[in-house]
C-alpha positions as CSV (number, residue, x, y, z in Angstrom):
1,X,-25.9,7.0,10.1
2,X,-26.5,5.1,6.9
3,X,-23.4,6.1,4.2
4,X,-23.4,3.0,1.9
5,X,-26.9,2.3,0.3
6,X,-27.1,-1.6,-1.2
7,X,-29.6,-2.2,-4.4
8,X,-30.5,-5.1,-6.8
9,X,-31.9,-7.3,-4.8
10,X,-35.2,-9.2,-5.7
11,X,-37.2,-12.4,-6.1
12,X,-35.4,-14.8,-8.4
13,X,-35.6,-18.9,-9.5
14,X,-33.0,-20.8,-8.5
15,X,-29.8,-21.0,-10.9
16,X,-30.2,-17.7,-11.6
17,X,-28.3,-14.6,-11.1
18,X,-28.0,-11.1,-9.8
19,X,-26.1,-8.2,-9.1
20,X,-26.0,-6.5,-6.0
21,X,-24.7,-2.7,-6.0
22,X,-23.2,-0.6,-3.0
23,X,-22.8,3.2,-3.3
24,X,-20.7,5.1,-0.9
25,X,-21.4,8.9,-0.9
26,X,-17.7,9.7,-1.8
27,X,-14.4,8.5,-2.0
28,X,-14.0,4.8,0.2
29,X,-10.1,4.3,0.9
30,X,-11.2,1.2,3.2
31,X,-12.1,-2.4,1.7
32,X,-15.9,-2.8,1.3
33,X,-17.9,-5.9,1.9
34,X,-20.7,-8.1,1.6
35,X,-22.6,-10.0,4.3
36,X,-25.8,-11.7,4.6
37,X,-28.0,-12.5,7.8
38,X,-31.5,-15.0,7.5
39,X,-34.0,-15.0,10.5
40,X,-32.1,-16.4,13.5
41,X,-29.0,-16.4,12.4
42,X,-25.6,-14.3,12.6
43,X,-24.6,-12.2,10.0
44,X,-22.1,-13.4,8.0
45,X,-19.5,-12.1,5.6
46,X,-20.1,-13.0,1.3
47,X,-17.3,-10.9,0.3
48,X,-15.1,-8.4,0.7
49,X,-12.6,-6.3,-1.7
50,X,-9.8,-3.3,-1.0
51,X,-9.3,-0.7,-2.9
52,X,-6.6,-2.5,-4.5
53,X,-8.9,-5.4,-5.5
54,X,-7.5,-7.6,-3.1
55,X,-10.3,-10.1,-2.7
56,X,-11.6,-12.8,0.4
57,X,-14.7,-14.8,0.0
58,X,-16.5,-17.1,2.6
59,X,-15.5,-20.7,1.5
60,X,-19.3,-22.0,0.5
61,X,-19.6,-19.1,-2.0
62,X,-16.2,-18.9,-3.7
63,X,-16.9,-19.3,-7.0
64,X,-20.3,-18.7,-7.6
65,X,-20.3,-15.0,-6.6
66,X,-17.9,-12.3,-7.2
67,X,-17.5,-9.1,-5.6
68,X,-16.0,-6.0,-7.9
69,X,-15.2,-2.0,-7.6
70,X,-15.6,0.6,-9.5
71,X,-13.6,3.5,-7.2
72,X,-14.7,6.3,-9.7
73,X,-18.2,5.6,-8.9
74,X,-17.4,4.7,-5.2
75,X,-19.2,1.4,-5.9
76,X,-19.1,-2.3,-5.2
77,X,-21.1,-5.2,-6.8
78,X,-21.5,-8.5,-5.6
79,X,-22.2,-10.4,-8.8
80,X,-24.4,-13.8,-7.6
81,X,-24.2,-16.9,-10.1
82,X,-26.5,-20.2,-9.7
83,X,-28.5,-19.0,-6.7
84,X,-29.5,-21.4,-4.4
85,X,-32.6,-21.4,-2.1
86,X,-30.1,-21.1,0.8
87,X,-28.8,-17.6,-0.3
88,X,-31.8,-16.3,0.6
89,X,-31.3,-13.2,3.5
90,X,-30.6,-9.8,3.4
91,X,-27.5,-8.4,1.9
92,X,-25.7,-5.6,3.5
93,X,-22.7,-3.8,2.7
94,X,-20.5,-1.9,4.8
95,X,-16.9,-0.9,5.1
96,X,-14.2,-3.7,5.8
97,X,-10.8,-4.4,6.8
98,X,-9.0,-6.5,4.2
99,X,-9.6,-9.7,5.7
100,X,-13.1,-9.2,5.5
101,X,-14.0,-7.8,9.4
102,X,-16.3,-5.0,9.4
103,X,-15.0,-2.0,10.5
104,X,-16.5,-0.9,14.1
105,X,-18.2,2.1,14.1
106,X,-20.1,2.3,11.6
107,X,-23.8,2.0,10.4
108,X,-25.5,-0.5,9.0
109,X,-28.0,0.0,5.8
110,X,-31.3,-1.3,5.4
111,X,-29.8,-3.8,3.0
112,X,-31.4,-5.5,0.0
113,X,-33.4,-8.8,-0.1
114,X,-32.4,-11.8,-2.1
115,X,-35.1,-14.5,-2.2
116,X,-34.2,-17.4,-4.1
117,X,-37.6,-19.7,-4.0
118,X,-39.1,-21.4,-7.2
């Protein structure tokens, strides 16, 4: 069953940026992630962040994008800087340990698209 619902994604030139958003319909005690998967390929994690706002990032995107929550709203953002054609996949969201590892269990969304193509 689908619980966290991810937004923002779209069609965008590279170098530019987006925001991704993840809503959770209530309170999320557990760290909450980003991960990506293209055609043929694993999914892998972007992101993650606890409740605390203890961060982990996957080494090639540390630094250009930066994950964020906003517990009130039972939100996360994954805020994308100088996109490259290679971030191109779907982004999903989903519940994490704090290392990043998504929790077993659980859902997946439908995710949101990022095409980065000029």
């Amino acid at each position: 069953q689908v619980q966290l619902v991810e937004s923002g994604g779209g069609l965008v030139q590279p170098g530019s940026s987006l925001t991704l958003s993840c809503v959770a319909p209530s309170i999320v005690v557990a760290a909450m992630g980003w991960y990506r998967q293209t055609p043929g390929k694993q999914r892998e994690l972007v992101a993650s962040i606890t409740r605390g706002g203890d961060t982990t990032y996957a080494d090639s995107m540390a630094g250009r994008f930066t994950i964020s929550r906003d517990n009130p709203k039972n939100t996360a953002y994954l805020q994308m800087n100088n996109l490259k054609p290679e971030d191109t996949a779907v982004y999903y969201c989903h519940l994490a340990d704090r290392l990043g590892t998504p929790l077993p269990g659980l859902s997946w969304g439908q995710g949101t698209q990022v095409t980065v193509s000029s």
